[in-house]
Structure formats: structure tokens, C-alpha cells
C-alpha positions in Angstrom: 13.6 -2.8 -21.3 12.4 -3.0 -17.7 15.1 -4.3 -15.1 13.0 -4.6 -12.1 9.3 -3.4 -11.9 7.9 -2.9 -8.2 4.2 -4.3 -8.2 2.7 -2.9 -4.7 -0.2 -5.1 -3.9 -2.7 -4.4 -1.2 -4.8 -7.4 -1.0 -3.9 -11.4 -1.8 -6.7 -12.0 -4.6 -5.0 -8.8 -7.1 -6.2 -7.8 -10.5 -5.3 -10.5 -12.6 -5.1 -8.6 -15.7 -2.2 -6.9 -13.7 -0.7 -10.1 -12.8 -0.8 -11.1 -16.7 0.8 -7.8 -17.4 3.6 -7.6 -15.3 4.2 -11.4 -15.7 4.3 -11.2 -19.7 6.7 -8.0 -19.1 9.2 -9.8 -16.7 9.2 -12.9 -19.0 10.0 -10.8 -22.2 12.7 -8.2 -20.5 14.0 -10.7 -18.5 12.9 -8.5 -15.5 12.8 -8.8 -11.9 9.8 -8.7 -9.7 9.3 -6.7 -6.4 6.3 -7.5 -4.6 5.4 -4.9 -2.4 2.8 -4.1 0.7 2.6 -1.9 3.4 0.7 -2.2 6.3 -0.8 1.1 7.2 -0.3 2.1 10.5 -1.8 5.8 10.9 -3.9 6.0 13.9 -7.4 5.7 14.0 -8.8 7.0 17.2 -12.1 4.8 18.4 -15.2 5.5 20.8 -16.4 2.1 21.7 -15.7 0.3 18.8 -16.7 3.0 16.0 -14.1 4.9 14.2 -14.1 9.0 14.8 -13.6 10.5 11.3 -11.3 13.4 12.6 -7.8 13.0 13.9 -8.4 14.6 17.3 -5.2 15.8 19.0 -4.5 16.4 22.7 -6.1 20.4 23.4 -7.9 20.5 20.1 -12.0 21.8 20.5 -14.3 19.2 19.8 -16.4 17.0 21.5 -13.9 14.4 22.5 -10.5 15.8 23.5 -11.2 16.5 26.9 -11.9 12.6 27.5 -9.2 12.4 25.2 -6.9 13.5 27.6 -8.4 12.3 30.3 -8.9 8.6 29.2 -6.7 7.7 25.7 -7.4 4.2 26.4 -10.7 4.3 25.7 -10.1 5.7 22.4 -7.7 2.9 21.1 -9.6 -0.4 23.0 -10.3 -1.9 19.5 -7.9 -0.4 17.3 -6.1 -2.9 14.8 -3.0 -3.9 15.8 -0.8 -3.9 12.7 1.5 -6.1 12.4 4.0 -8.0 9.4 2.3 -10.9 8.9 -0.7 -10.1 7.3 1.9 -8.0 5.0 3.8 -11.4 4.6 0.6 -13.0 4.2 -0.7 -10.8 1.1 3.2 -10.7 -0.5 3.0 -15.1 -0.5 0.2 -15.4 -2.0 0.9 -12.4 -5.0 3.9 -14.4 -5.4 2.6 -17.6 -6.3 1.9 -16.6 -9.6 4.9 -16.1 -11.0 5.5 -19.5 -10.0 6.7 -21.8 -12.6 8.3 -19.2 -14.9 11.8 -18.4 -14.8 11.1 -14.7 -13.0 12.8 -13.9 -10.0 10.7 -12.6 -7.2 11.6 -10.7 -4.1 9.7 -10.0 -1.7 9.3 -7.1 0.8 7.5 -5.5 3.1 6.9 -2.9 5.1 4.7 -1.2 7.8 3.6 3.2 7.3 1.9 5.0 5.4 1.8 2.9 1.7 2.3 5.6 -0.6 5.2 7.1 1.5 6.4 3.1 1.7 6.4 2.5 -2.4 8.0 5.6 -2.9 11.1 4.7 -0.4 11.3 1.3 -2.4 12.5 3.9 -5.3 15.0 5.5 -3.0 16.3 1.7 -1.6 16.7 0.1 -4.8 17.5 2.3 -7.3 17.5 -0.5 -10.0 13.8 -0.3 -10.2 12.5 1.5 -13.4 9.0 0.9 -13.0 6.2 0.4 -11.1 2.9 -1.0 -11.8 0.0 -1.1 -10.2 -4.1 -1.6 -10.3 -6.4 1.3 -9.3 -9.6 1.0 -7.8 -11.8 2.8 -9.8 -12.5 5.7 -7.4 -14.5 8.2 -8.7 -12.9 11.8 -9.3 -14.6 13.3 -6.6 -14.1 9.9 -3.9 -10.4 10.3 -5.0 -10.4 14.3 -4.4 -11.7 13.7 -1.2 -9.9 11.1 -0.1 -6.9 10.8 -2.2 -5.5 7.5 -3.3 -2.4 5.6 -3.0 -2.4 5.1 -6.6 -2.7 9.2 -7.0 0.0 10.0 -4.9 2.7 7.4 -6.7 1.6 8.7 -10.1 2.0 12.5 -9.2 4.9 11.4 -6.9 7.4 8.9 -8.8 10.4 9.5 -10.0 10.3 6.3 -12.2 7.4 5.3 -14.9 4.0 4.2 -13.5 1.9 1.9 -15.7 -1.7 2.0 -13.8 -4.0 -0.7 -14.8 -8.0 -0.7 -13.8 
């Protein structure tokens, strides 16, 4: 019996088969519902508008980090500014579909890196037993390279994690 599952979402129009899932498991354990997003906020650095792939610090070699240094601005003119409300955004409109049914919702929020973020929602509310969540579909190789948010909470949790796809 689940007593609160966490469902991080990224993005308002989420897997529905997920939504079913979690909305049929809440209904018949009598569960809570966390919705969850995080707003990533690691640093991009930019060169007119186009992203450079490397993190480039101050007194590294490359190309770049002597302008770095000499001009950050330049670097971060069109970064995205993150802020909560596209987080609120995304959480609302997740949340309207447990409408209707006697579930009981909360909602959070947060703004770092989102696999460090779920896994704190563990450490906050320790009444959470599980956490599910939609992957992807990454390849093994894109997900090798890059990782995966989805990766990190499943090699990471200290509670069960039902992936769905």
C-alpha cells in the first residue's frame, strides 16, 4: 500500500498512461499525490545566442576563456532566465487530472538540478514510498552519454521507482 507516491513531471502534456497509473494507484491505496518539477538552473554559457557545449571556467585553455574573463556578459546575453512559474505552470496543469476523484494533490516545486531536486523530496517528506515516473526512451548509448534524470533516481532512490515508457 502506497501512502504517497511523488510523480516528478517535466512538461504539462505528460504520458497519460502514467497519469492512468498513478491515478488508478492513489484511488485504490487511498494515496496521496506529489506533483513535482524542477526548474533546471545549471549554467549554460552562450556566444551570441548559440549554446557552447563545454562548461568553460575562468583560466581553463580553450578558445573562449580569455574573453571569458574579459567579457562574461557576452557569454550569458541570451541565457534563460529560470524562474517558478513555468514550474507552477507545468505542476497546474499535471494536476488537473486528478480532478474530480477523491485524491489529494500537493503540489511543489523547486528550482536545481532535477534529479538532485526529486531525490530531496525523499529526504523532506519522508512519508513518500514511491515514485513514479515516465522515461523518454533514450537510447543506451544517448543515456550513457548524457545521462538521464530518470537514471539517476533509479540508481539513486532510497524508495521504489516504478518507471513507465
Amino acid at each position: 500500500m502506497f501512502k504517497k507516491i511523488l510523480l516528478p513531471v517535466d512538461q504539462p502534456e505528460y504520458n497519460e498512461k502514467t497519469l492512468a497509473v498513478v491515478k488508478d494507484l492513489a484511488i485504490k491505496n487511498g494515496s496521496e499525490v506529489v506533483i513535482f518539477n524542477a526548474q533546471d538552473n545549471s549554467g549554460t554559457i552562450y556566444w551570441g545566442g548559440h549554446p557552447i557545449i563545454a562548461n568553460i571556467a575562468p583560466g581553463s585553455s580553450g578558445e573562449y576563456s580569455d574573453d571569458i574573463e574579459k567579457k562574461p556578459s557576452r557569454f550569458f546575453e541570451n541565457a534563460p532566465i529560470v524562474d517558478d512559474a513555468q514550474a507552477k505552470s507545468i505542476v497546474e496543469k499535471v494536476s488537473r487530472y486528478f480532478e474530480g476523484n477523491d485524491i489529494k494533490v500537493i503540489k511543489r516545486t523547486s528550482i536545481g538540478d532535477p534529479p538532485a531536486e526529486i531525490l530531496k523530496q525523499l529526504e523532506l517528506d519522508p512519508d513518500i514510498d514511491v515514485i513514479i515516473m515516465s522515461t523518454h526512451g533514450m537510447s543506451i548509448t544517448r543515456r550513457f552519454l548524457l545521462g538521464s534524470v530518470t537514471n539517476k533516481i533509479v540508481h539513486h532512490s532510497k524508495v521504489p521507482v516504478l518507471v513507465m515508457r
